[in-house]
C-alpha positions as CSV (number, residue, x, y, z in Angstrom):
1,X,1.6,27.5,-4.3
2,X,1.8,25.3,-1.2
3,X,-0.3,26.9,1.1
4,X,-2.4,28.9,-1.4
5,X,-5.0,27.5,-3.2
6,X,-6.0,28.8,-6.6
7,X,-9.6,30.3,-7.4
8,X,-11.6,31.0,-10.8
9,X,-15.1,32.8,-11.3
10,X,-16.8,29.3,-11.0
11,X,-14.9,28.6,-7.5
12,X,-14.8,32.5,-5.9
13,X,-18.4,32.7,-4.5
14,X,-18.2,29.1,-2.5
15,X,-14.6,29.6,-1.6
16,X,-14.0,33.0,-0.8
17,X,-17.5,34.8,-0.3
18,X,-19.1,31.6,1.9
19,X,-16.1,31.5,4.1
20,X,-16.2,32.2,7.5
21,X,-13.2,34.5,8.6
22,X,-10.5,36.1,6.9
23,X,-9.8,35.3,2.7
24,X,-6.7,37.0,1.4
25,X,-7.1,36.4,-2.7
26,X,-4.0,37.8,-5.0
27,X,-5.6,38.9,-8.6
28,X,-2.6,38.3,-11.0
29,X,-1.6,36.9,-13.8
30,X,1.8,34.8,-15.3
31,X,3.1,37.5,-17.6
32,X,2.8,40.3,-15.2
33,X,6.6,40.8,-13.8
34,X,5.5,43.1,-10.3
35,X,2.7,39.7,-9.6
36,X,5.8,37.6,-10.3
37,X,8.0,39.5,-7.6
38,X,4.5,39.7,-4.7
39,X,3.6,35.8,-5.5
40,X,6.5,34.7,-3.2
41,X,5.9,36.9,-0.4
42,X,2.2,35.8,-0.4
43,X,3.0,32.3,-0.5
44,X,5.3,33.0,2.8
45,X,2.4,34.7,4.5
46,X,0.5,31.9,3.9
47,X,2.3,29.7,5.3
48,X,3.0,32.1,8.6
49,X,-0.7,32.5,8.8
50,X,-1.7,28.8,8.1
51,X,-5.1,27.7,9.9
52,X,-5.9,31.4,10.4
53,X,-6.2,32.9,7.2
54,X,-7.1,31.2,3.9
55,X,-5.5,32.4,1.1
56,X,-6.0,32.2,-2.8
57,X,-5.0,33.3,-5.9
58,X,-7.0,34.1,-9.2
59,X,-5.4,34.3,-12.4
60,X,-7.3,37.5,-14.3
61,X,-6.8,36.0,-17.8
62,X,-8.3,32.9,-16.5
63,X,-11.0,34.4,-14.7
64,X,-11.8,37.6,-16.1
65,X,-15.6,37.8,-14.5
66,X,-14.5,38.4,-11.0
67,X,-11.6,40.7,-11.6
68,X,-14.3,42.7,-13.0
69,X,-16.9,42.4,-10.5
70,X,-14.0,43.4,-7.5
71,X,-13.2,46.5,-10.0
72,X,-9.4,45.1,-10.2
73,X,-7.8,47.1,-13.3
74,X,-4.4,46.6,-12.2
75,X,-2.5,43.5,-10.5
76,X,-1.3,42.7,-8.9
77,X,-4.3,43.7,-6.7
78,X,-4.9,42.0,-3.3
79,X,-7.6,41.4,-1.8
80,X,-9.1,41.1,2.1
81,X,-12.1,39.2,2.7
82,X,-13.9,39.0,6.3
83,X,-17.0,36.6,6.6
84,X,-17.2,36.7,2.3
85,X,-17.0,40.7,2.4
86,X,-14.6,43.0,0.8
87,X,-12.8,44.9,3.5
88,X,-9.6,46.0,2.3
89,X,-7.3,46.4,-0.8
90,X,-3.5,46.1,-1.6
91,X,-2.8,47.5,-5.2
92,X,0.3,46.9,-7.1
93,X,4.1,45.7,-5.8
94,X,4.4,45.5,-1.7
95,X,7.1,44.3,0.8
96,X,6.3,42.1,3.2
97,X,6.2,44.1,6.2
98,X,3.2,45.8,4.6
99,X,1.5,43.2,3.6
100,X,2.3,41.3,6.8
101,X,0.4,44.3,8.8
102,X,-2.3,44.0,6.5
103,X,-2.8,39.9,7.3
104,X,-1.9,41.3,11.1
105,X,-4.4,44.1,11.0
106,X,-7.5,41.4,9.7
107,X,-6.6,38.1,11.2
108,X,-6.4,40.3,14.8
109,X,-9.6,41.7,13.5
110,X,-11.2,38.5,12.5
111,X,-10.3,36.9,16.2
């Protein structure tokens, strides 16, 4: 998780929705195989987007409150953030190069 940091229901409101710019957050959770397959790839864009995008991850067994409150009822399920509101969504298993145009698409936004 090196350039992710991880988020629960008691951390999502100062982290994600009190940020200023873009917040990527993966909803997912350690026995779900496609969340397994999409946690590497979000850890690479991470890392390409470092200092530009802040990106988190919330476990949905661990922080069922929020997964609710963002209607996730499948994961993985990503979601975009720009000044702490929901502005996009990424449901289930996605190459890179979609995501990537996603992170493209906001950060260019969020500039």
């Amino acid at each position: 998780m090196g350039n992710t940091m991880a988020v629960t229901d008691a951390t999502f409101e100062s982290e994600i929705e009190k940020h200023q710019g873009l917040a990527v957050v993966d909803f997912w959770a350690e026995w779900c195989g496609p969340c397994r397959m999409v946690g590497p790839i979000i850890d690479q864009l991470a890392g390409d987007y470092a200092g530009k995008v802040k990106v988190a991850k919330l476990d949905v067994d661990a922080s069922a409150g929020t997964a609710r409150r963002f209607d996730v009822r499948s994961i993985p399920t990503i979601l975009f953030f720009k000044d702490g509101k929901l502005v996009d969504r990424v449901v289930g298993f996605t190459q890179k190069p979609a995501l990537e145009a996603k992170f493209k698409q906001h950060s260019a936004a969020a500039a």
